[in-house]
N, C-alpha and C positions, 0 to 999 in steps of 0.2 A: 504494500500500500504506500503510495507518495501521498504525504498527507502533508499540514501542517500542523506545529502544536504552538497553541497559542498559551505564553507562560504571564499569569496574571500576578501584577505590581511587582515585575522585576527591574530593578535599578532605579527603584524608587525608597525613600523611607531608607529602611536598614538592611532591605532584601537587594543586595549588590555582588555581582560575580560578572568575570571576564566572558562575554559571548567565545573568544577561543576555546577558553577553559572548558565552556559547556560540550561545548561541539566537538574535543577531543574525549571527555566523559563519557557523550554518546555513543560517539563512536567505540570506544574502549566496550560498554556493553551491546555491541552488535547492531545498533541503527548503522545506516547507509548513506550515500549522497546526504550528509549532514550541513545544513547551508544555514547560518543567520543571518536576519536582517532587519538591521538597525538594532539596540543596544536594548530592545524597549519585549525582550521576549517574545521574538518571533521566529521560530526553528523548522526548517523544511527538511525532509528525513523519509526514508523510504524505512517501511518494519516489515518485519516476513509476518507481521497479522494484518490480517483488515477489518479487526476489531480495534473500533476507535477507544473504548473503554481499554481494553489489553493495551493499547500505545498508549494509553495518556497515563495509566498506569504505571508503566514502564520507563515512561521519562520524570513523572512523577519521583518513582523510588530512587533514578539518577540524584536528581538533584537535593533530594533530604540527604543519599548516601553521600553524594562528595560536597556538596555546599552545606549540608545544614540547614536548608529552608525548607518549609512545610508550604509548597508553591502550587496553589490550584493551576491542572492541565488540562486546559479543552483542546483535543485533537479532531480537526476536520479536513476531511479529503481536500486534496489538491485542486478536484473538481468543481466541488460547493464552494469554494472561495470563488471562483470562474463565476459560476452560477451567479451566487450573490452580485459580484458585478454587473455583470451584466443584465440582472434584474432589478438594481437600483432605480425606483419610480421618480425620484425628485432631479429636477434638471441641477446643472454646476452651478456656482454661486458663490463666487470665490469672498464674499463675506460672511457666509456659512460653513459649518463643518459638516461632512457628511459623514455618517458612521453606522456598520454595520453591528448586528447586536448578535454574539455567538452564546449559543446553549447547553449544557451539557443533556437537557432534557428537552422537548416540546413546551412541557407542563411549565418549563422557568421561564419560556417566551408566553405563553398566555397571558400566565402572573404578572408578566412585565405589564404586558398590552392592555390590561384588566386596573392597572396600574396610572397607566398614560391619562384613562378617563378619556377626556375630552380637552387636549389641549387647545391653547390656543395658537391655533396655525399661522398667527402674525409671528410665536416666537419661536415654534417647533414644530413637528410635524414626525409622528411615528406611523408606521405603515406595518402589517404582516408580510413578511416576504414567505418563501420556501425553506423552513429551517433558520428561519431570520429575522430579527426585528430589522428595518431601515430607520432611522432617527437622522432629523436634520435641525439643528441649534445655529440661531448666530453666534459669530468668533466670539470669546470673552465668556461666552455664557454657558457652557457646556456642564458645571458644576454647579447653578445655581438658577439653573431656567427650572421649570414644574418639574418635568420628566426626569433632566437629569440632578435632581434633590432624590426624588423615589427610586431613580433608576441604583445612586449611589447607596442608598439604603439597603435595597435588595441583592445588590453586589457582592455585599461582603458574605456573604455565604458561599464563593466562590464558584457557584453554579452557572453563570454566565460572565462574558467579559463583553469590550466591543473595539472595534478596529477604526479608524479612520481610512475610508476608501481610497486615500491616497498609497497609504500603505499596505494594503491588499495588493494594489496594483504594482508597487514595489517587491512584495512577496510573489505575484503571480510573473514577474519580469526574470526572477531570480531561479523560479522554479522550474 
């Protein structure tokens, strides 16, 4: 499976380690074509499973074993990052951030969605994708508009994370 594994709030706070470091760790337990990108935990890696639970797993136990951090992993195919892009509803806006919203479950993007209510689409705007919330914030307000206040609430259970669609595309260039 060429997936990616998205590693949430790395090199951020006190969770800090060398992207090399990781990528040789990985590889030391048997990932493959091991590639990061950008410093912000985002690792592209082929596993002989194609069980995203077995890889997230797996990279998981890497990082508690040689870093010491207890690092939520959400592992999603190489394809569904594609996907996601290219089903992104909301046009560019370069005074906007666009972000895609990744789940370890279905049931954590409902919650989210269930969450959102009824924003106001002057300041946000969430969408149901395929396996995806889309969330769009103006710049500056990503931590402090409706959505993303409840979104960072429900976050910290580390059951979902979200990407900036610049950087998907960045992963999907690399991949």
């Amino acid at each position: 499976m060429r997936a990616v594994a998205l590693l949430r709030g790395v090199n951020v706070g006190g969770v800090r380690f060398a992207m090399a470091d990781l990528r040789s760790a990985l590889e030391a337990a048997g990932f493959t074509e091991v590639r990061t990108v950008l410093a912000s935990g985002n690792v592209l890696l082929t596993a002989t499973s194609d069980d995203a639970a077995v890889v997230s797993s797996g990279v998981h136990d890497v990082i508690l074993d040689r870093f010491g951090f207890d690092v939520a992993v959400l592992v999603v195919d190489l394809a569904a990052v594609r996907s996601a892009i290219e089903g992104y509803p909301f046009p560019p806006d370069p005074d906007r951030h666009a972000y895609v919203v990744f789940a370890a479950a279905p049931a954590a993007l409902d919650e989210l969605l269930a969450l959102a209510g009824t924003v106001d689409s002057g300041i946000e705007r969430v969408e149901r994708g395929d396996g995806v919330l889309y969330w769009e914030v103006p710049k500056g307000r990503t931590l402090d508009s409706p959505f993303g206040t409840r979104f960072g609430q429900r976050a910290k259970s580390g059951a979902v994370t979200t990407r900036n669609r610049n950087t998907l595309e960045k992963i999907l260039a690399v991949g």
